[in-house]
DRENLUM-773550 format. One line per 2 residues: number of its first residue (from 1); their letters; for each residue x, y, z of C-alpha. Coordinates in steps of 0.02 Angstrom, whole numbers. Example, Ala and Ser with C-alpha at 12.3 -4.5 7.8 and 13.67 -1.06 7.14 Angstrom:
1) as) 615,-225,390 ~ 684,-53,357
END
This chain:
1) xx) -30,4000,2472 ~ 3,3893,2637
3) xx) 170,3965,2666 ~ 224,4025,2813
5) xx) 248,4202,2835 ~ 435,4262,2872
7) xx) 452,4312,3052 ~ 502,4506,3098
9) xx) 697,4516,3095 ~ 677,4599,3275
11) xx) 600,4448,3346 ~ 712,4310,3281
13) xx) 845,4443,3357 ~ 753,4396,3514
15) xx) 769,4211,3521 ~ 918,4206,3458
17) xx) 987,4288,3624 ~ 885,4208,3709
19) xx) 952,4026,3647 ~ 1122,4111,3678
21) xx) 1053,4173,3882 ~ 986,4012,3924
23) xx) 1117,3892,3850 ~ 1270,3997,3944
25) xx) 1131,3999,4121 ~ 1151,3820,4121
27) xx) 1334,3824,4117 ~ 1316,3967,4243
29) xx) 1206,3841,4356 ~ 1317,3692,4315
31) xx) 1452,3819,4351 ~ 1380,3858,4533
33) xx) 1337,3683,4576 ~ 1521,3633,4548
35) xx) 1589,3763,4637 ~ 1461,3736,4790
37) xx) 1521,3536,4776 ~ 1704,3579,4771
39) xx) 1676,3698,4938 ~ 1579,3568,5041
41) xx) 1705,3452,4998 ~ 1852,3567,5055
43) xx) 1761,3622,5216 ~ 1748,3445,5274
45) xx) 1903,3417,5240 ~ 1956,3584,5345
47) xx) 1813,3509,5483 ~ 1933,3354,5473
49) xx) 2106,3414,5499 ~ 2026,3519,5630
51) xx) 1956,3357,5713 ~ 2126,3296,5717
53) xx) 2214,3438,5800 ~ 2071,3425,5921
55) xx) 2092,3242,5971 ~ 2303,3294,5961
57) xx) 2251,3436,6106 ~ 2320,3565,5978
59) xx) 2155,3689,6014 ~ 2224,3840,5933
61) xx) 2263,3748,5792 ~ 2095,3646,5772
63) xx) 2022,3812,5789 ~ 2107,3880,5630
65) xx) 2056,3746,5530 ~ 1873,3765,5604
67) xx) 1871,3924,5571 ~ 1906,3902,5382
69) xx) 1763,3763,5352 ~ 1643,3911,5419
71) xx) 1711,4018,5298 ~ 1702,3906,5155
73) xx) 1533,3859,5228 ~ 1437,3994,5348
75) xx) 1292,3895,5375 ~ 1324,3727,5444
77) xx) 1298,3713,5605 ~ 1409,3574,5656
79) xx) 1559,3665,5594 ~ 1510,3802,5717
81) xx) 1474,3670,5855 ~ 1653,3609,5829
83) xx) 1720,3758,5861 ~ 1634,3804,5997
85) xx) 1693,3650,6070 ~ 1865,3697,6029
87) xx) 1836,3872,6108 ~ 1771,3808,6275
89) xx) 1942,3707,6277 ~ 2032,3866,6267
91) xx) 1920,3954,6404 ~ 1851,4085,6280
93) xx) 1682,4032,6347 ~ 1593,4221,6277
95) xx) 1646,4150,6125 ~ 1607,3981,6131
97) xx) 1421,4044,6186 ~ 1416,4135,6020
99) xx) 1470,3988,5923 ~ 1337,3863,5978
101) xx) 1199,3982,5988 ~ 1246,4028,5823
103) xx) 1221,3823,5800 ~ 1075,3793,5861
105) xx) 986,3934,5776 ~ 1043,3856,5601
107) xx) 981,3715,5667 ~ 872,3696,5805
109) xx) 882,3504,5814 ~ 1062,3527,5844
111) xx) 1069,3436,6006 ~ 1268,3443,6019
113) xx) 1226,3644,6009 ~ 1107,3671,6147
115) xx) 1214,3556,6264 ~ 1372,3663,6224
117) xx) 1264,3840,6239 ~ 1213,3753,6405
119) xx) 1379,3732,6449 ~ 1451,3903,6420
121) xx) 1305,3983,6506 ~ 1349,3853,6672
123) xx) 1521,3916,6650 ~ 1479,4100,6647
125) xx) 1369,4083,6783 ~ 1204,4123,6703
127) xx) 1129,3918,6791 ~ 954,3975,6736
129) xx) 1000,4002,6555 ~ 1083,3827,6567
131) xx) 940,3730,6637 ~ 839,3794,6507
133) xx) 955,3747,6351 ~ 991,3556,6459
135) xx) 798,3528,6452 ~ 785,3550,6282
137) xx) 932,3429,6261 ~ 813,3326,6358
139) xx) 668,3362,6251 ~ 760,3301,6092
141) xx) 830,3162,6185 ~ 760,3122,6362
143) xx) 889,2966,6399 ~ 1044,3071,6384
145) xx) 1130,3063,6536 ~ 1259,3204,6520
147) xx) 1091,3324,6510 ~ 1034,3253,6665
149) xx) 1182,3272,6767 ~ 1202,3461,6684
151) xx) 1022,3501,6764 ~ 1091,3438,6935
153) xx) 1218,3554,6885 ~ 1148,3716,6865
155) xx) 1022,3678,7022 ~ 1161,3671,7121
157) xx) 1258,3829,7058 ~ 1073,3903,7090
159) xx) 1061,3836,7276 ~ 1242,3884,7322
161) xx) 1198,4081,7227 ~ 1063,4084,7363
163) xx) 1138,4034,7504 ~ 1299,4151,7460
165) xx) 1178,4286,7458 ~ 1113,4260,7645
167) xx) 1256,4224,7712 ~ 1331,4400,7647
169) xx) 1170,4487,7706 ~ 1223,4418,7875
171) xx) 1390,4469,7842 ~ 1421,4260,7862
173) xx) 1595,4281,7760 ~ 1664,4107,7777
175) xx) 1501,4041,7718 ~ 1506,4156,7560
177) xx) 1668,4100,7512 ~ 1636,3913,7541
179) xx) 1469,3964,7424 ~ 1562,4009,7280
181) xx) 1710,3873,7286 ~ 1566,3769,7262
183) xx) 1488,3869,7111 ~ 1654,3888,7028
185) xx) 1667,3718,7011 ~ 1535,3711,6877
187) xx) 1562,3907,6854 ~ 1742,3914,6830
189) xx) 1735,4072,6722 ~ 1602,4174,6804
191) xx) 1696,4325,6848 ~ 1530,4399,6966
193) xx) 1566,4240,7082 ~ 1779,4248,7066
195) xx) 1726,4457,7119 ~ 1600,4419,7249
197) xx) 1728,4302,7339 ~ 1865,4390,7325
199) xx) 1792,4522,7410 ~ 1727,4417,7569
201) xx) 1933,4333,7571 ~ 1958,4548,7599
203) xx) 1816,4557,7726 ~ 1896,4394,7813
205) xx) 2087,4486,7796 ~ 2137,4369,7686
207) xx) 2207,4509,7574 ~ 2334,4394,7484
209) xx) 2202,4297,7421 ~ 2093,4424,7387
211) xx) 2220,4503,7278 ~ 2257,4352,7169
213) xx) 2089,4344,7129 ~ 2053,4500,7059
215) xx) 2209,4487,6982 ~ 2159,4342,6897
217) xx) 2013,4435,6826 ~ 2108,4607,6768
219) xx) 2211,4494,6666 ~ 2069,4450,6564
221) xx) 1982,4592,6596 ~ 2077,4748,6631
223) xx) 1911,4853,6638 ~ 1826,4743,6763
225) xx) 1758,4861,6878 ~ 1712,4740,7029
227) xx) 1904,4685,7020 ~ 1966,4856,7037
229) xx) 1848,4894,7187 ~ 1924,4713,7268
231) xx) 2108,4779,7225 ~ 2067,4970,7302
233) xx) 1973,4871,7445 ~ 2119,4765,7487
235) xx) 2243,4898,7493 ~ 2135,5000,7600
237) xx) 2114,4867,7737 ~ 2305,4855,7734
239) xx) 2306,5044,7768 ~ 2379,5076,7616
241) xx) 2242,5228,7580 ~ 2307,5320,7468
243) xx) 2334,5185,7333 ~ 2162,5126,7381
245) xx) 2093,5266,7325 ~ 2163,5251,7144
247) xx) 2086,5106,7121 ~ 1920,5161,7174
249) xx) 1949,5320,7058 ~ 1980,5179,6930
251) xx) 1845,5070,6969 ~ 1732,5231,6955
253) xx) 1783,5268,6784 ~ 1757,5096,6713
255) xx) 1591,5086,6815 ~ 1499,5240,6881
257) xx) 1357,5213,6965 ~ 1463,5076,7056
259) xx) 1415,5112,7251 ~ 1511,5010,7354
261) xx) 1661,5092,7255 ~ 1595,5259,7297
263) xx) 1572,5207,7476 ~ 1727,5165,7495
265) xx) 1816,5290,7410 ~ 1715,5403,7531
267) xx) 1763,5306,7670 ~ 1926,5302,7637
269) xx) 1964,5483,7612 ~ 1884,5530,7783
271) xx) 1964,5413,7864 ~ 2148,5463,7817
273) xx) 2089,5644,7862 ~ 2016,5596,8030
275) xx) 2193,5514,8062 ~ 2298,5641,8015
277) xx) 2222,5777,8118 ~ 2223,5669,8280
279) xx) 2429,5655,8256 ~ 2443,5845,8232
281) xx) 2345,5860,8379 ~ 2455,5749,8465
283) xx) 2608,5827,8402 ~ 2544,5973,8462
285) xx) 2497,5915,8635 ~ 2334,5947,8635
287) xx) 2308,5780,8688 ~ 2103,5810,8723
289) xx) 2084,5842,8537 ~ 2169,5678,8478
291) xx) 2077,5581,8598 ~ 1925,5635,8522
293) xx) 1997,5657,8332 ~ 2044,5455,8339
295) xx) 1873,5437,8429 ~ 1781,5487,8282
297) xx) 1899,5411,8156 ~ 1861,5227,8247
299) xx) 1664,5250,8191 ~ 1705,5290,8007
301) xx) 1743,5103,7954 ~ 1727,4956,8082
303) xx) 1766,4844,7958 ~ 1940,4930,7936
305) xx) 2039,4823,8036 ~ 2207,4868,8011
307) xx) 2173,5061,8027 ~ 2066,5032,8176
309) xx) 2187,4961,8273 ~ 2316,5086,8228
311) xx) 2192,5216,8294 ~ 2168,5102,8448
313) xx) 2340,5106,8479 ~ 2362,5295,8449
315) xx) 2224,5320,8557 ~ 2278,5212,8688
317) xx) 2456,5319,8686 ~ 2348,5457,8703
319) xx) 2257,5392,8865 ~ 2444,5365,8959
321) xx) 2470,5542,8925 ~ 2293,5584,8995
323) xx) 2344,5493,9155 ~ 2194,5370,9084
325) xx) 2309,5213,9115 ~ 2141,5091,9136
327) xx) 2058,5162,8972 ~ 2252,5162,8876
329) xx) 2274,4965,8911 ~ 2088,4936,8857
331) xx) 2120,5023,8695 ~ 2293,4903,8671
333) xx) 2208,4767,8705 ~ 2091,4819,8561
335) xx) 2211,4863,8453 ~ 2288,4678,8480
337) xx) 2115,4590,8458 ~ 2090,4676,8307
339) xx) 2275,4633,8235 ~ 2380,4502,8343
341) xx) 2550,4551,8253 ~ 2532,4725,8293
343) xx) 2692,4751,8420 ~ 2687,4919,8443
345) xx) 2505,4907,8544 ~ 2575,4760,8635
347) xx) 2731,4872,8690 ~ 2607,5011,8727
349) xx) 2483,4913,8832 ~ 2664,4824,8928
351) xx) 2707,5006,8982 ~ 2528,5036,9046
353) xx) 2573,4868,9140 ~ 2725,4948,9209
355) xx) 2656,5093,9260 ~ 2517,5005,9347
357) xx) 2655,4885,9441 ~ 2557,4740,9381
359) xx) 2722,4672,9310 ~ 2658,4487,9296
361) xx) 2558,4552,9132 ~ 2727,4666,9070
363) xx) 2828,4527,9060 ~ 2670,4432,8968
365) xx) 2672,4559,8838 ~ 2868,4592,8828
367) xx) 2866,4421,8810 ~ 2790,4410,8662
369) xx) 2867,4543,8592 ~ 3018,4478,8588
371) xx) 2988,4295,8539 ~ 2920,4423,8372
373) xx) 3082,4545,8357 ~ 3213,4485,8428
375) xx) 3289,4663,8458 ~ 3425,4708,8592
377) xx) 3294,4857,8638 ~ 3170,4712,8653
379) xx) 3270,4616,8759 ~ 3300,4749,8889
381) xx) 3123,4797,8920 ~ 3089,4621,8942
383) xx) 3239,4592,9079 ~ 3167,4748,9161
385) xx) 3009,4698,9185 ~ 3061,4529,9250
387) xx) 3164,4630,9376 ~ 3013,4726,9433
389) xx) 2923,4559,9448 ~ 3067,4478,9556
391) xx) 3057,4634,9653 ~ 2854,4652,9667
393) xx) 2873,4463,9739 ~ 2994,4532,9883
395) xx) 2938,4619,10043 ~ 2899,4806,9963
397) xx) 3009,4898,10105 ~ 2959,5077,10035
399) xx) 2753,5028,10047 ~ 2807,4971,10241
401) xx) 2875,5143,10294 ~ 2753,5216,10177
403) xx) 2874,5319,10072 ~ 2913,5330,9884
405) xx) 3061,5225,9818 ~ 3150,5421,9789
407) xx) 3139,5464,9975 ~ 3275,5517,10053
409) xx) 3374,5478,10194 ~ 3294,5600,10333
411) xx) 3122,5548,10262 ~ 3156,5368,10290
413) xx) 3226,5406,10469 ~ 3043,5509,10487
415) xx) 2930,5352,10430 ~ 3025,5230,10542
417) xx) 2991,5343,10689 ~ 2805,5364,10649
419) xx) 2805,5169,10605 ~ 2880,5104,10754
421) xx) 2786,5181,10881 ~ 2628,5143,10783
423) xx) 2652,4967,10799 ~ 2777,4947,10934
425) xx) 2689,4787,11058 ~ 2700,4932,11229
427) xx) 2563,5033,11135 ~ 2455,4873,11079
429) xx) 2467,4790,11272 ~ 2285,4802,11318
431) xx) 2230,4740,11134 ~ 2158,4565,11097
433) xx) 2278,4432,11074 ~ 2260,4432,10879
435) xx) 2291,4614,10851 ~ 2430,4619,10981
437) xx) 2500,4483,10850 ~ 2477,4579,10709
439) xx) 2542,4741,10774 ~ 2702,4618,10813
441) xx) 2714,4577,10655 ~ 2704,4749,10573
443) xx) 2840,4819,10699 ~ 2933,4695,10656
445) xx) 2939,4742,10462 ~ 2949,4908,10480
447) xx) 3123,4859,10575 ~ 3156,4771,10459
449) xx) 3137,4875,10307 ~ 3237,5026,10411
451) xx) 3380,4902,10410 ~ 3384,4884,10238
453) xx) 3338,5041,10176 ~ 3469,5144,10287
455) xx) 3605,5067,10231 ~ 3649,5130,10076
457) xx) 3743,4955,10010 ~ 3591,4863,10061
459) xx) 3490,4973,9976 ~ 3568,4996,9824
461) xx) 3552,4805,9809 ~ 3383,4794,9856
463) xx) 3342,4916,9743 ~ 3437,4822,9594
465) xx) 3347,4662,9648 ~ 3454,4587,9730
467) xx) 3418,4441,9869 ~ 3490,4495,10023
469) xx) 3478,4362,10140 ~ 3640,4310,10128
471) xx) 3697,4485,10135 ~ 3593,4525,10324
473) xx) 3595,4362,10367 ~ 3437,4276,10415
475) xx) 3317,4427,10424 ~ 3174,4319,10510
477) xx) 3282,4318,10696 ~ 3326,4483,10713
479) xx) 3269,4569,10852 ~ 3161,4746,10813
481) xx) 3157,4802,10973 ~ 3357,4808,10971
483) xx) 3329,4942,10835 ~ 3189,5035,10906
485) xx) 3315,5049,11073 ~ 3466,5093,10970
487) xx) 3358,5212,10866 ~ 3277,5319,10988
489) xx) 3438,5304,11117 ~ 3358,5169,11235
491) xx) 3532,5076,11252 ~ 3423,4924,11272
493) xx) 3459,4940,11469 ~ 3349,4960,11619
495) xx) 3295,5164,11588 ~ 3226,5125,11418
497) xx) 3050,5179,11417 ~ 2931,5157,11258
499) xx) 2805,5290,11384 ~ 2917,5419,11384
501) xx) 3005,5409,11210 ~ 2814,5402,11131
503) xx) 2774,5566,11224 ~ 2936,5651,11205
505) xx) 2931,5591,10994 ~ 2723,5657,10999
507) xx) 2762,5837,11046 ~ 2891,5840,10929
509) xx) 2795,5792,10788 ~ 2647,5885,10843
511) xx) 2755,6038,10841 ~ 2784,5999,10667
513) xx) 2621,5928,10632 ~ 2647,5765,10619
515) xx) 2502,5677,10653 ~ 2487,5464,10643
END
C-alpha cells in the first residue's frame, strides 16, 4: 500500500545508542582537544618561568620548572633541549647527554640537540662521539661557527689522547700530565683523563696532587675504581703500605679484573714482607741476611721511591756494620737521590764520612742536616766534624811516628826511636842532594811530633784541636837534632855519635825484633 514497513524494535534500539555513542564521542574529542590545548599552554608557560630562572643563573630552579613542561608534555624536544642545557650548567653532564639525545631523536632536525649531545660527549671525553654529532650540526647548518670551532675541539682532545698515550708508554710523565690539562679543558668532566693524570702526578711524587684528584672523583663517584687504585697508589709511594693495600682491596671489589690494582696490591704486600724480614735479620745480627733481604726488596718496585730509599738507607747501615764503608756511602747517596729530605741517610752516609776521615764531605752532610733540624744532637755532630776537619788540616803527628791516636806513652817513645834514626841526615850523607833534603825534612817532623805528643798538656790540646803555636812557640826553628841528642843521651857535646847510638839502638831492637 506504499507504506513503509515499521522497523524491528531491536534495530531502532541500535541507532538510538548509537546517536547517543557518537554525540557524547564528540564531546569526548572536543573534551581531549581542550585538555591537550590547556597542557601545551601550561608547559610553555613552565618552559617560560624556567627560561627565566635560567637567564637569573637559578639552574636548579629552571630545572624544576623544565622538568614539569616535560611532564605536561613528554614529547617536545625543545623542552628536553632546555633542560639539558640547564643540566650541563649544573655539571650533570650523564644527564644532560640523556636529555638531548632524548631531543634529537624526537626530532632529528633539532640542531640545538645534536650541538648539546656534542657537547656532553666533549665533556665526558668520548671527542669521537662529538665530532660526529658537530658535523651533523654542520650538515643542517654548514655556516654555524660554534660547530666549527667544536670540531677543532674534539680534534684536539683526540691529538692530546694520543700523545698522552706515548708519552706514558715511554713512561714520559710530565708529558702525560701536560696531555690531559690540555684535554680537560674541553673535557672537564671526563673522569678516565682526571684518573689517568692523577696517577702520572703519583708516578712524578706529586702525591698531594695526586690525592686531590681522585678525591675529586670519589666525591662524585664513590665507586670509581681507577680513583681508588690512585688513592691506594699514593699511599703506597708514601710508604704508607698497609693503608695502600685497603684501597687496592677496595678498588678490587668495585672493579675486578682491574690489573694494575692487582699489581700493586701484589707489589705492595711483598714488599712490606721483604722489609720486615731484613730488620729482624738485622735485629738479630745476622747482618749477611739483611744485606741480601733489602737486596731483594730494592728489585720488587723501582718505582717505589720512598720505600726504596728507606731500604737504601737500611742497607747502607748494614754495609758499616759489614766493614763495607765504600758500598754503605754509595747506598746513602742513593737513598738521598731517590728522596733529598731523607736525613737519616744523609746522617748515615756523614758517619761513613767520618769513619773514612774524609771530614770535608761530614761536615757537607752535617751541614745540611742541620740547616733541616735544628736539633742540639744535630749541632754537635756537626761541631765535631768541623773539629776533625780543623784537625785533618794540621800536621797528623800520630801518621808521622806511625802510631794510632790511642798509643801510649812507651809506644810513642818506640816510633820516635825507629823514626829518627830512619831519617836522621848522618844515615842519608852519601844520598843525592834532593833525598838528603827530604830525609831533613822528615827528621825534622818526626821531632817535631815527639815534642808534642810527649807532653801530655800539648797533647791533650792537640788532640782537642787546639793551635799550638803559641803554646811551643814557633815550631818551624827548633832544632831536631837537640832532641835526637837529648833523647838518646848525646848531651849535644863532642862524644855524641849518631854511628854508635844507631848500632847500639839496632841490636836492641833486633833482639826484640824490631826491624825498620
Amino acid at each position: 500500500d506504499g507504506s513503509c514497513p515499521s522497523l524491528h524494535p531491536v534495530i531502532l534500539q541500535f541507532y538510538s545508542t548509537l546517536s547517543w555513542v557518537m554525540s557524547t564521542n564528540g564531546l569526548i574529542v572536543k573534551l581531549f582537544l581542550s585538555f591537550i590545548s590547556l597542557s601545551s599552554r601550561e608547559a610553555e608557560s613552565f618552559k617560560e618561568q624556567g627560561n627565566a630562572y635560567y637567564i637569573k643563573k637559578d639552574y636548579s630552579e629552571a630545572f624544576n620548572y623544565y622538568t614539569k613542561a616535560i611532564d605536561m608534555c613528554p614529547k617536545n624536544a625543545s623542552y628536553y633541549g632546555n633542560r639539558a642545557a640547564t643540566l650541563m650548567m649544573l655539571s650533570r653532564h650523564r644527564e644532560a647527554l640523556e636529555d638531548s639525545q632524548q631531543a634529537v631523536r624526537l626530532d632529528d632536525t633539532f640542531m640545538k640537540g645534536h650541538l648539546r649531545e656534542g657537547k656532553c660527549h666533549l665533556s665526558l671525553g668520548n671527542a669521537m662521539a662529538a665530532s660526529r654529532c658537530f658535523h651533523r650540526v654542520l650538515e643542517l647548518e654548514p655556516d654555524n661557527s660554534q660547530a666549527q670551532q667544536e670540531v677543532k675541539n674534539a680534534d684536539s682532545v683526540l691529538e692530546y689522547e694520543k700523545m698522552a698515550e706515548i708519552g706514558f708508554e715511554k713512561h714520559d710523565f710530565r708529558m702525560v700530565v701536560f696531555c690531559m690539562d690540555r684535554a680537560l679543558e674541553s673535557a672537564s668532566a671526563c673522569h678516565r683523563f682526571k684518573v689517568l693524570k692523577a696517577e702520572c702526578l703519583a708516578m712524578l711524587g706529586r702525591y698531594p696532587e695526586a690525592q686531590s684528584v681522585a678525591s675529586d672523583i670519589l666525591r662524585m663517584d664513590a665507586t670509581n675504581g681507577d680513583a681508588l687504585y690512585v688513592r691506594g697508589l699514593c699511599l703506597y709511594y708514601e710508604d704508607c703500605i698497609d693503608k695502600a693495600v685497603q684501597f687496592f682491596v677496595q678498588a678490587l671489589r668495585m672493579a675486578p679484573d682491574h690489573e694494575k690494582a692487582r699489581l700493586a696490591c701484589r707489589n705492595a704486600k711483598a714488599l712490606k714482607a721483604k722489609k720486615e724480614d731484613g730488620n729482624q735479620a738485622f735485629k738479630d745480627g745476622n747482618y749477611d741476611a739483611a744485606y741480601e733481604l733489602y737486596s731483594e726488596a730494592l728489585t720488587i718496585d723501582p718505582n717505589n721511591i720512598k720505600t726504596n730509599a728507606k731500604l737504601f738507607c737500611n742497607r747502607g747501615t748494614v754495609g758499616s756494620k759489614l766493614k763495607k764503608i765504600d758500598q754503605a756511602i754509595e747506598d746513602c747517596t742513593k737513598a738521598v737521590k731517590l728522596d733529598e729530605t731523607y736525613i737519616k741517610a744523609y746522617l748515615r752516609r756523614a758517619q761513613c764520612y767520618m769513619d773514612k776521615e774524609e771530614y770535608d764531605e761530614a761536615v757537607r752532610d752535617y751541614e745540611k742536616v742541620y740547616q733541616t733540624e735544628k736539633t742540639k744532637e744535630h749541632k754537635h755532630l756537626l761541631k765535631n766534624a768541623q773539629l776533625e776537619l780543623k784537625k785533618s788540616k794540621r800536621k797528623d803527628y800520630y801518621k808521622v811516628l806511625g802510631v794510632d791516636k790511642n798509643a801510649t806513652e812507651d809506644e810513642i817513645k818506640k816510633a820516635y826511636r825507629k823514626r829518627a834514626l830512619m831519617h836522621h841526615p848522618d844515615r842519608h850523607s852519601s844520598a843525592s842532594a834532593e833525598i838528603q833534603k827530604e830525609e831533613e825534612k822528615k827528621f825534622k817532623e818526626v821531632g817535631e811530633a815527639f815534642t808534642v805528643l810527649s807532653d801530655p798538656k800539648k797533647k791533650s790540646r792537640y788532640d782537642s784541636g787546639h793551635d799550638l803555636e803559641d803554646d811551643t812557640g814557633n815550631m818551624g826553628d827548633f832544632d831536631a837534632n837537640n832532641i835526637f841528642k837529648a833523647f838518646f843521651g848525646g848531651g849535644g857535646g863532642q862524644g855524641y855519635s849518631f854511628e854508635a847510638n844507631q848500632c847500639m839502638y839496632t841490636n836492641s831492637c833486633r833482639k826484640q825484633q824490631y826491624f825498620f
